[in-house]
C-alpha positions, 0 to 999 in steps of 0.5 A: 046541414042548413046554411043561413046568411043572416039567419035566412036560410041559403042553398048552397049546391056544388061538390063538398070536400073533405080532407083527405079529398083531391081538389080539382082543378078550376079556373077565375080570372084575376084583377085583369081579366086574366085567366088563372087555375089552380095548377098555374101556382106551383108553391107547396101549400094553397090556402083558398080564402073564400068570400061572399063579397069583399065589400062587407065587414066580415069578409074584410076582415077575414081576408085582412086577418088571414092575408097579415097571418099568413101571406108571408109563409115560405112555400105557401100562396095564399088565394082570396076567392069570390064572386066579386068583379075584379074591379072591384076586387082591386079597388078593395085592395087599393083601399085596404092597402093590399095590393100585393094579395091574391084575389081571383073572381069566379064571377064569369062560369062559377067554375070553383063554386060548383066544384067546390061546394060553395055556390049560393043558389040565387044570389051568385055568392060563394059560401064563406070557406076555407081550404088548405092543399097540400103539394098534391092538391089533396085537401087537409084543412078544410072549413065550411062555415053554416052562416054567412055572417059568422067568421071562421075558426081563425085559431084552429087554421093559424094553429094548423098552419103552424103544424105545416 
């Protein structure tokens, strides 16, 4: 299916996963430089929010609505993923007022995109997603959005998440 962001068409290349798919494990580094996988969080469920930038108005709000929604959840970390600097990932959370969310960069090795399915070819973004793992690191929600600029089906994850 052709992926677009602002209408223009996009390549995005990496490993597409379905549900019922184990999520590799991958490698960011956090607001320090720090590195961190997948396998570091031990909670039941992972939700991985995945944005091109965290300077723009949809990804903001996407990060804002699903990090109010859900980041209170018993035994569920919720992670926000880009390609953004970590400084300036903190400095978004500074602003917003959320310093208490997760955001990791895959900015250094590309690690998650390309294992992910989620690299933008020439622009080093990550394609607008969402996924959900179980305790098995096994997907059972996931959203791939076809352009950029829309926002995900924020009723049909909330709703999912309420089944959980």
């Amino acid at each position: 299916m052709t992926k677009t962001m602002k209408n223009n068409p996009i390549e995005v290349i990496g490993t597409v996963l379905n549900v019922g798919d184990k999520a590799s494990d991958f490698t960011c580094v956090d607001r320090s430089l720090n590195k961190v996988s997948l396998s570091d969080f031990n909670s039941k469920y992972v939700l991985i929010n995945v944005v091109p930038s965290l300077d723009t108005g949809v990804c903001d709000m996407q990060t804002r609505q699903i990090n109010e929604k859900l980041a209170d959840l018993k035994d569920t970390t919720v992670l926000t993923i880009s390609n953004d600097l970590p400084f300036a990932q903190a400095r978004w959370c500074g602003a917003a007022g959320l310093d208490n969310i997760l955001t990791l960069s895959d900015y250094q090795t590309l690690d998650f995109a390309n294992k992910y399915g989620v690299n933008i070819v020439g622009l080093r973004l990550l394609a607008r997603s969402v996924f959900v793992l179980n305790e098995q690191r096994e997907v059972i929600y996931v959203e791939y959005l076809n352009e950029m600029t829309n926002h995900p089906n924020y009723s049909q994850l909330f709703d999912f998440i309420e089944t959980l």
